[in-house]
C-alpha positions in Angstrom: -7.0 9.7 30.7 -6.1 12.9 28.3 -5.3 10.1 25.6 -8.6 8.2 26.1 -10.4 11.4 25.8 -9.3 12.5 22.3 -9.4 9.1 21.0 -12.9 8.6 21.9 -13.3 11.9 20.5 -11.8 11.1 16.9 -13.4 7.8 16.7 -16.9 9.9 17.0 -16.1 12.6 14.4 -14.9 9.8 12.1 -11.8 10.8 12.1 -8.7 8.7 10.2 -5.4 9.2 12.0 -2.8 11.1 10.3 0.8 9.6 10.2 2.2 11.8 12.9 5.3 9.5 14.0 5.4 11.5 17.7 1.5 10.1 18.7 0.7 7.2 15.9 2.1 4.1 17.8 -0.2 4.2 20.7 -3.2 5.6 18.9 -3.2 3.8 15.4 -2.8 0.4 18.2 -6.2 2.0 19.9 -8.4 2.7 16.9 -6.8 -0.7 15.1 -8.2 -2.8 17.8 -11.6 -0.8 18.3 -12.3 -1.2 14.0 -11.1 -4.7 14.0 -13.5 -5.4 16.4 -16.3 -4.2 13.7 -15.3 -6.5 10.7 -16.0 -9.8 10.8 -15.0 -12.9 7.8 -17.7 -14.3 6.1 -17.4 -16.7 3.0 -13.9 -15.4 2.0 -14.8 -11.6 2.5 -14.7 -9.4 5.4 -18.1 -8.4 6.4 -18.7 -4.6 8.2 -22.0 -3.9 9.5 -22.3 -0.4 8.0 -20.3 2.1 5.9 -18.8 4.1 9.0 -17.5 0.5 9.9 -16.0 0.1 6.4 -14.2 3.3 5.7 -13.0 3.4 9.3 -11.2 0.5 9.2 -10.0 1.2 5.8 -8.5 4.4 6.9 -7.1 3.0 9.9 -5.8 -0.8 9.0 -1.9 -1.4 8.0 -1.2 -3.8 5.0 1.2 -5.6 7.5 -1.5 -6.4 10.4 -4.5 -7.3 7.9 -4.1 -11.0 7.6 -7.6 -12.7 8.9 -8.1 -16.7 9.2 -10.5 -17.9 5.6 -9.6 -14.3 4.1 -6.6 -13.4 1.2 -6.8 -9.9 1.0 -6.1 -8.2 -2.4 -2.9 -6.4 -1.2 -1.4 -10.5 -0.6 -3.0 -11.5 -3.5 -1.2 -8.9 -5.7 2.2 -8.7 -4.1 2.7 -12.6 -4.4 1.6 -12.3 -8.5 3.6 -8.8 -9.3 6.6 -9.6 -12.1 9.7 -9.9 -10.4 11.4 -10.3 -13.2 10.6 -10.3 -17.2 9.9 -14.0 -17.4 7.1 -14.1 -14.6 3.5 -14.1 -16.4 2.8 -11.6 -14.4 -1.0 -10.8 -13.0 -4.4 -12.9 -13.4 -6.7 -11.3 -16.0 -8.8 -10.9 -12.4 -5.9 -9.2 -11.0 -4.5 -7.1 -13.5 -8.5 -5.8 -13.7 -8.7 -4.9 -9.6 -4.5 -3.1 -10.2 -6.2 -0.9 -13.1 -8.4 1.0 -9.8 -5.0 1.6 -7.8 -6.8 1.7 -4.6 -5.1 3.2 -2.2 -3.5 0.8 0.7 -6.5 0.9 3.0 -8.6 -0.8 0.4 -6.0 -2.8 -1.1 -6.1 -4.5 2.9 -9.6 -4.8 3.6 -11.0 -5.9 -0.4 -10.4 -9.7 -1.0 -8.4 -11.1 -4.3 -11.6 -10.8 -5.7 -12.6 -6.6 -5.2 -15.1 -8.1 -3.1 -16.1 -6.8 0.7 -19.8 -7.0 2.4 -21.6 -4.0 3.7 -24.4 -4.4 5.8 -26.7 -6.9 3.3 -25.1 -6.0 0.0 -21.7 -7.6 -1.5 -19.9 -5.0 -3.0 -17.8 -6.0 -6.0 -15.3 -3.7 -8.0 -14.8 -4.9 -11.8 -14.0 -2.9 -14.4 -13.8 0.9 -13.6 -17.2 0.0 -11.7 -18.8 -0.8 -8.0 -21.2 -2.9 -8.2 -23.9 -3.5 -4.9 -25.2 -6.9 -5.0 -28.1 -8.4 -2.8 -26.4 -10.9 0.0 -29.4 -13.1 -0.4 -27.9 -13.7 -3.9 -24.9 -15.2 -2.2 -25.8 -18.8 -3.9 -26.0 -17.1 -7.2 -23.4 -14.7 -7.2 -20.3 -16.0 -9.7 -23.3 -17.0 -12.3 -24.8 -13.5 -11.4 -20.8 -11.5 -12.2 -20.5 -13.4 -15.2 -22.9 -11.1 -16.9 -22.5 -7.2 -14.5 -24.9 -5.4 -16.9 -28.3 -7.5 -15.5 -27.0 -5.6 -12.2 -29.3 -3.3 -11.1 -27.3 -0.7 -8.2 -24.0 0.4 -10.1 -21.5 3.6 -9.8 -18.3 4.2 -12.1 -15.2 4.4 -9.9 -13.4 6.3 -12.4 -13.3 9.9 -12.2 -13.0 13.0 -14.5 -9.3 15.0 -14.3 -8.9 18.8 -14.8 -5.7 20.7 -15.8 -6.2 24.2 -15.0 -4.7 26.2 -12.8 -6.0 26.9 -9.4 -4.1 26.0 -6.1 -0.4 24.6 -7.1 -1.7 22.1 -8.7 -5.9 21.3 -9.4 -5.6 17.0 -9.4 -8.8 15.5 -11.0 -10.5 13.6 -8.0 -9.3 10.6 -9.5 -6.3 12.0 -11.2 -2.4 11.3 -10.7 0.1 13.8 -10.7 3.7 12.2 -10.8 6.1 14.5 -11.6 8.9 13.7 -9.3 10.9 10.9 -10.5 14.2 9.8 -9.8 16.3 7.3 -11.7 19.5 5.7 -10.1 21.4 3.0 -9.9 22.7 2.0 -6.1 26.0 0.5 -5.3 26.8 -1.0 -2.5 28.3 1.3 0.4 30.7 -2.0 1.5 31.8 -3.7 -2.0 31.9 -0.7 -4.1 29.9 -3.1 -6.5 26.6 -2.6 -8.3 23.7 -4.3 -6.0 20.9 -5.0 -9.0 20.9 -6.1 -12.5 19.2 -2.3 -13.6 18.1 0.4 -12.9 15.8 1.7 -10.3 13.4 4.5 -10.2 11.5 6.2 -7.1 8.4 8.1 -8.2 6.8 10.2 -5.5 3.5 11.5 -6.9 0.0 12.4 -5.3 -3.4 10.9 -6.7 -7.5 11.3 -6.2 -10.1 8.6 -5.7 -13.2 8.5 -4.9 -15.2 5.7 -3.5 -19.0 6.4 -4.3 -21.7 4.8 -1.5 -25.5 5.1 -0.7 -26.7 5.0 3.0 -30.1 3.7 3.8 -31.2 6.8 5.8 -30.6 9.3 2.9 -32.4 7.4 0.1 -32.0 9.0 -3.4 -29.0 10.8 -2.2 -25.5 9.8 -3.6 -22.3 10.2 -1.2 -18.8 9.9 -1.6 -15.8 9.6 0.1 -12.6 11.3 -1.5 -8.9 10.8 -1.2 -5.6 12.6 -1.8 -3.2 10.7 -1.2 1.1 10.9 -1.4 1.9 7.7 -2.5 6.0 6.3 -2.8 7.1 3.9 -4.7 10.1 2.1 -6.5 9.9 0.4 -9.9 12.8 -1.8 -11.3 13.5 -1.3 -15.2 13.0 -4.8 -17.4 13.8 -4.8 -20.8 10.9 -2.8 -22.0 9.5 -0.5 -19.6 9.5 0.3 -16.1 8.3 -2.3 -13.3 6.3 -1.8 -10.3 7.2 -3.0 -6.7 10.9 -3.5 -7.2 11.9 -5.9 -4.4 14.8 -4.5 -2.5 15.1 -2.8 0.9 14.4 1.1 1.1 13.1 3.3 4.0 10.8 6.6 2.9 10.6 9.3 5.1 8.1 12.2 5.0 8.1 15.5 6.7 5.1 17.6 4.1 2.6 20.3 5.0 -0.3 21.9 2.8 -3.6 22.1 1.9 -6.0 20.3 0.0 -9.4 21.2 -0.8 -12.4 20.7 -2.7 -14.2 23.9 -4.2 -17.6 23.4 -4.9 -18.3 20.9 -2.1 -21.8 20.8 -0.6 -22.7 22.7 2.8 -23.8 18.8 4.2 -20.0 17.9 3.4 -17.2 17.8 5.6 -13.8 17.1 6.2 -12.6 14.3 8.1 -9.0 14.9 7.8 -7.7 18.4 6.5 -8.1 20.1 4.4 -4.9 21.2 5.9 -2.6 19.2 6.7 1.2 18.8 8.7 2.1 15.1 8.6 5.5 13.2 9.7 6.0 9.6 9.0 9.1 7.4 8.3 9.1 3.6 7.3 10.5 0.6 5.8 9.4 -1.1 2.6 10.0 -4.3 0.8 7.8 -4.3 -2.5 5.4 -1.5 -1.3 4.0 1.3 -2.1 4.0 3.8 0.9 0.3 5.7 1.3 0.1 8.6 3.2 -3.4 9.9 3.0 -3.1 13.8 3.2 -6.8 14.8 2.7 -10.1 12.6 3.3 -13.8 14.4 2.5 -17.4 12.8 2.9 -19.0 14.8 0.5 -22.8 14.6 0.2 -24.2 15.1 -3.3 -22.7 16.3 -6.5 -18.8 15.4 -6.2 -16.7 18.3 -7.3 -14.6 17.4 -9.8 -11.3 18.9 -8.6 -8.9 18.9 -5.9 -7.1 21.9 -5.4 -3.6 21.0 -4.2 -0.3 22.6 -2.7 2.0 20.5 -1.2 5.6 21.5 0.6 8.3 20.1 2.8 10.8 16.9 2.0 10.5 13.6 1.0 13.4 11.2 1.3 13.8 8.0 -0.3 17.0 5.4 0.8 17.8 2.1 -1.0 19.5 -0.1 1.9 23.0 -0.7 1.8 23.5 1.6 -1.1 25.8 4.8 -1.1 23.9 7.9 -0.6 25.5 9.1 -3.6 24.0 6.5 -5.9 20.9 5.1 -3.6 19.2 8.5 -1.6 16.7 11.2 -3.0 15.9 14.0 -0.8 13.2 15.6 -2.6 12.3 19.1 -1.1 11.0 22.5 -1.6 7.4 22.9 -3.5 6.3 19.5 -4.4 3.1 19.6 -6.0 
């Protein structure tokens, strides 16, 4: 009964779980199965009635539980068209234009392989640093319509300004990327003593802004935004001229990171709806995935400050399966950003 409570509770504040391993099982099942039941598939797309319905289910929905019958999400679109080795074309010109926005996972599960979701009666369509709000009614006319985006009247850049000076640990540009902890290794195998790739391997743990802009029919003339930071983990693979993303071996990530993020300047008719402090335990496998962990979301209502001010501590710990720990683990702890 005391779990009901709270979740119903969360669920009308908005609220987008945090990856706290001890409660997230039984929750994230319970607010998955209450968002799904918001979303519907229409002509390729998923379909969400309003924006609470979108950016719930975009905060809430896994990658791995996202696949819907007559929809190919973006995140399946782009890991079955990532290089997986230097002879592989590589990405669409479609898709290498939707992997320039590096959504975060949420929106990499819920967009289609085109950027496109549908909100209320408008298609919504991400193309070139830009979110575009098309009429459903021109549903018939829509591919002739994207062919030329400047004849489209209700636009927003994605893209975001980034600041460097000092404030916090770090002040992140809300769409900015900071990515200084890197690690470069080469795993050998714990059981042959042998090396288990053809080169080297690289985690990168690094923490990024974005911000989604959206309108909302009851506050006309009034632009909104929701804003991310999010810790993101990855592993990229080494070719023969630069470093590859999604490198296609085994690894587990565990997190264990406390902080705060906030946004000066933020209007009075803003909130938070997860922070801006935060204490967050997760741990998971991966196979060709970046790891989100959103640390910080804001609805902010009005001007959007243009910096995040950002302090990060605790341990992240990356492990390439099968490998020594000598050769295949990074703890990486203290002060991260």
């Amino acid at each position: 009964m005391k779990r009901t409570l709270v979740l119903t509770a969360l669920l009308l504040a908005g609220f987008a779980v945090t990856f706290n391993a001890c409660k997230k099982n039984g929750e994230q099942a319970a607010i998955e199965k209450q968002t799904d039941g918001a979303v519907k598939v229409e002509n390729g797309r998923l379909a969400f009635k309003t924006n609470k319905d979108y950016y719930n289910y975009i905060e809430t929905v896994k990658t791995e539980t996202s696949v819907k019958a007559g929809f190919n999400s973006l995140y399946a679109a782009l890991q079955a068209s990532y290089k997986k080795s230097d002879k592989d074309p590589g990405l669409s010109t479609t898709l290498a234009d939707l992997n320039k926005f590096e959504f975060p996972a949420g929106f990499l599960a819920t967009l289609n392989d085109k950027g496109e979701v549908k909100i209320g009666d408008e298609i919504i369509w991400y193309h070139n640093g830009n979110k575009y709000w098309i009429p459903a009614s021109e549903e018939a006319n829509l591919e002739t319509i994207k062919k030329d985006p400047a004849q489209i009247q209700k636009v927003s850049p994605y893209a975001a300004i980034t600041f460097t000076k000092e404030n916090a640990r770090v002040d992140l540009g809300n769409g900015g990327l900071d990515a200084r902890n890197q690690y470069v290794f080469f795993p050998i195998s714990a059981v042959s003593g042998q090396g288990m790739v053809g080169s080297n391997r690289k985690y990168v743990h690094e923490v990024y802004g974005r911000v989604d802009p959206y309108t909302d029919p009851s506050l006309p003339g009034i632009q909104l935004y929701r804003a991310y930071v999010i810790l993101r983990l990855k592993m990229e693979w080494r070719g023969c001229c630069d470093w590859n993303p999604n490198a296609s071996e085994e690894r587990s990530e565990s997190v264990a990171v406390s902080g705060t993020c906030t946004l000066p300047g933020m209007s009075r008719l803003s909130t938070y709806i997860q922070g801006p402090t935060f204490n967050i335990t997760d741990s998971r496998p991966s196979t060709r995935e970046n790891i989100d962990v959103p640390l910080v979301i804001a609805d902010v209502v009005g001007a959007m400050p243009p910096t995040w001010s950002v302090e990060v501590n605790g341990t992240v710990t990356s492990t390439f399966i099968g490998a020594t720990d000598a050769s295949g683990k990074w703890i990486n702890t203290g002060g991260l950003w």
